[in-house]
FIMI-804362 format. One record per residue (C-alpha): x, y, z. Coordinates in steps of 0.2 Angstrom, whole numbers, plus 2048, in hexadecimal, padded with zeros to 3 digits. Each point is the difference from the previous one (the first is absolute). Layout:
XYZ ...
END
This chain:
702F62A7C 8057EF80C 805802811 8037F180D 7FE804812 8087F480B 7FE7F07F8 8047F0805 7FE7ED7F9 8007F080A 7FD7EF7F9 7FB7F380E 7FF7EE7FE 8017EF80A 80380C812 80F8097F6 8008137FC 80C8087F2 7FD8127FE 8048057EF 7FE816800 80480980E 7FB812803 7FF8057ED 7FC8127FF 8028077EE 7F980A7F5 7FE7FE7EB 80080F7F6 7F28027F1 80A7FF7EE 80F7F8807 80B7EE7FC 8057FD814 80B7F0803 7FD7F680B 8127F3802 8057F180C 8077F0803 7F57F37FF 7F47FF812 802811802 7ED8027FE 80180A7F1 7F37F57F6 7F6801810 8008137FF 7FB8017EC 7F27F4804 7F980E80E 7FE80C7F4 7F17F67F8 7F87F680D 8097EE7FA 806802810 7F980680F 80A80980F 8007F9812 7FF814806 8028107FA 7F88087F1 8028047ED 7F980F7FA 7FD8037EC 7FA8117FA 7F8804812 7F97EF803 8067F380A 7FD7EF7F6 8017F680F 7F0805805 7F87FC7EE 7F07F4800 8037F17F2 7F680B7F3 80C811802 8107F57FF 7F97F87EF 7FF8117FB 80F805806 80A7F37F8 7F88037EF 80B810800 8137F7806 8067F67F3 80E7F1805 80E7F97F5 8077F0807 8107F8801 7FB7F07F6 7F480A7F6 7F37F7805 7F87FF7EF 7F07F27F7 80B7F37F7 7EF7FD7F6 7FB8107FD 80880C7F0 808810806 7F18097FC 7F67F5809 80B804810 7FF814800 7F07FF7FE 7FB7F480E 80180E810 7F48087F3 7F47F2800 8007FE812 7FB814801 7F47FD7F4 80480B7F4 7F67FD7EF 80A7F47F4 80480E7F1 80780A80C 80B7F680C 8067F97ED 8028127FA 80A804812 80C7F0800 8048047EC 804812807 80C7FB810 8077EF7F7 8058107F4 80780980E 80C7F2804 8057FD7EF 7F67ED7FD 7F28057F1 8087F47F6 7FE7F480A 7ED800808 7FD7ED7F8 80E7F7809 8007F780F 80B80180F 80C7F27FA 8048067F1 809813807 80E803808 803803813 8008127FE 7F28017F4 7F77F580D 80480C80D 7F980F7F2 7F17F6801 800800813 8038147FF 7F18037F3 7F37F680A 80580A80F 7FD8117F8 7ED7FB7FB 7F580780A 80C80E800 806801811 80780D809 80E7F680A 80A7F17FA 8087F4808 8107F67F8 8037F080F 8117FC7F9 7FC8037EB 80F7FB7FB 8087F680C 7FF7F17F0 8068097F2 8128047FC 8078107FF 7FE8057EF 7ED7FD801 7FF808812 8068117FA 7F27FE7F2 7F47FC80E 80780D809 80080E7F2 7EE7FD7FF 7FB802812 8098127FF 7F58027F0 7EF7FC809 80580B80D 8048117F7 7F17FD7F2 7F47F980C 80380780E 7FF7F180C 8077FD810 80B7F27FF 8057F580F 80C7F37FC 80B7F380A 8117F87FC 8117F8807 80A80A7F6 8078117FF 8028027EE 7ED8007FF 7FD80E80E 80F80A7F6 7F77FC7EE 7EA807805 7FE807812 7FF80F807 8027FB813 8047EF807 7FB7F9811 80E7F4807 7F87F280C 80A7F480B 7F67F380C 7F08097FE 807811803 8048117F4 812801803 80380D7F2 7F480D7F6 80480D7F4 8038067EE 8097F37F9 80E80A7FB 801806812 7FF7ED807 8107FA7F0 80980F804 8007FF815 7F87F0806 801800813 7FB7EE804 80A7EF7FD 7F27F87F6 80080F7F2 8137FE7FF 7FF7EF7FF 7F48027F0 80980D7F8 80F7F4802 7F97F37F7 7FC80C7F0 813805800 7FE81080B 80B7FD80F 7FD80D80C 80F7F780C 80D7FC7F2 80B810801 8077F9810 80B7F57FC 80B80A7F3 7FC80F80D 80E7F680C 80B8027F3 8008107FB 80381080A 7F7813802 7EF803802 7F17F67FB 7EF8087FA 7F07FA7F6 7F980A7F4 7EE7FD7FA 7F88097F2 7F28007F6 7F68087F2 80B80C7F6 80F80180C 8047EC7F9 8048087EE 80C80C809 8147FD7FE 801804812 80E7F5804 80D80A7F1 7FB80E80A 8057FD80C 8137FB7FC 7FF8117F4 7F880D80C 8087FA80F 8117F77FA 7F87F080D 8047EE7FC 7F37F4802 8007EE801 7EF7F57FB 7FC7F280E 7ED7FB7F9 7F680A7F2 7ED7FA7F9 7F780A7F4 7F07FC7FA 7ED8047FD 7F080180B 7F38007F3 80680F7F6 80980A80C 8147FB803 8087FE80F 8107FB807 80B7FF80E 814801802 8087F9810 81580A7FD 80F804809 805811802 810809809 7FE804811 801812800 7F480D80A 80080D7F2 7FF7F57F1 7F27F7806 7F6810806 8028057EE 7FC7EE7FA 7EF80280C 7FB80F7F7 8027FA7ED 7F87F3803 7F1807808 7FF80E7F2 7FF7F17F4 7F27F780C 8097F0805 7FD7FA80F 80F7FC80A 8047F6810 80F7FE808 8067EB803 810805809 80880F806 
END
């Protein structure tokens, strides 16, 4: 559906240059929650920005369903960007206007006749779980019902792409899995591609699909997100994952204390519910030691990943090998 060809961002000012994208080649899948994660100045609100025009590339191109958008006249990209609809950090919503009032105003500016934009609003303040409160005014709801609000005006002209520039990055956790939950619903009932950027880790692990990691401008990581948790190759994405509690590193220390060989095993999907640790200290009488363990979800499919100590021994671990890749576990040996 989206695919960015080589593009780059420079802001000038005052004689000065600061180049904010760097060579961004990436493609967005139609239907799918992708991720987009970084520290702050990487350039990732830069990039979600692209995707409608707020922000236009130094070079390179950005293609949408065969188009390229960069070549759009001012009437095409008002078009364009009646179908992509934007949820803000801040929500960005009309302190005087009720929350009806809000939904419907992208409506208004479409010109849509007033019993329908009413009728349409009513349907997508529904959606997000707000009917009850169409008469109120920003003030009076909650952060996350403010952000609800913020959701429902985006989805009114029924886009086809959604783009979330740090939804939650103001509402505490409890809220930000309800924000969260709802995103996943949009996507599976409506069917709209969802791109979405955060700082955190947790909220790639929660909604997407794939996650782009950027660093100074530049990808520096792509994949499915359980593929990226599991193995992350660059320092950035461990870094991240060490900040949720994962510690891809943190086996090494209690590793200089303890002796044999070292292996990760990553798993996911069915073989996480297997006992395949019992299994093998009862098929093949081995004794294994636990240096790091993480088991969690990736939207609904499990995952985990064991970092243990095993006895040095060539024909125990041949046979330990081939367990565990009956039982599809991934393994990789640490230390011989």
């Amino acid at each position: 559906m989206i695919h960015l060809e080589d593009i780059s961002k420079t802001y000038s000012a005052k004689g000065r240059h600061a180049r904010a994208l760097d060579g961004i080649d990436l493609t967005i899948r139609k239907g799918e929650v992708f991720g987009i994660i970084g520290r702050s100045g990487a350039g990732k609100s830069t990039l979600i920005r692209m995707l409608n025009l707020l922000e236009s590339p130094s070079t390179g191109k950005i293609w949408v369903d065969g188009q390229d958008i960069t070549t759009f006249t001012r009437h095409q990209l008002y078009g364009f960007r009646q179908k992509v609809g934007m949820v803000f950090q801040h929500f960005n919503l009309l302190t005087a206007r009720t929350v009806l009032d809000n939904v419907c105003f992208p409506l208004r500016l479409a010109k849509v006749p007033l019993k329908e934009r009413r009728a349409r609003a009513l349907e997508m303040l529904e959606l997000v779980g707000l009917q009850e409160h169409v008469h109120k005014y920003p003030r009076q709801l909650s952060g996350g019902q403010q952000q609800r609000v913020g959701i429902a005006r985006a989805l009114a002209n029924r886009p086809d792409l959604l783009l979330c520039d740090e939804a939650t990055s103001a509402l505490d956790p409890e809220t930000t899995q309800s924000i969260l939950r709802l995103l996943r619903s949009i996507n599976q009932d409506l069917g709209i591609t969802i791109v979405l950027i955060t700082h955190g880790m947790d909220v790639i692990r929660s909604v997407c699909d794939r996650v782009a990691v950027i660093d100074a401008g530049k990808i520096v990581e792509l994949g499915e997100v359980v593929d990226v948790f599991l193995h992350p190759t660059h320092s950035v994405t461990r870094s991240l994952l060490n900040e949720t509690g994962v510690d891809p590193e943190g086996w090494r220390v209690l590793a200089q204390q303890t002796p044999g060989t070292l292996l990760r095993l990553s798993f996911r999907g069915e073989a996480s519910l297997q006992p395949i640790l019992s299994q093998i200290t009862r098929e093949l009488n081995v004794d294994v030691s636990i240096l790091q363990g993480a088991v969690s979800r990736i939207k609904d499919e499990p995952y985990g990943q064991l970092v243990v100590a095993v006895p040095t021994e060539p024909d125990s671990l041949a046979a330990l090998r081939l367990l565990l890749q009956q039982a599809n576990i991934d393994v990789e040996l640490l230390r011989s």
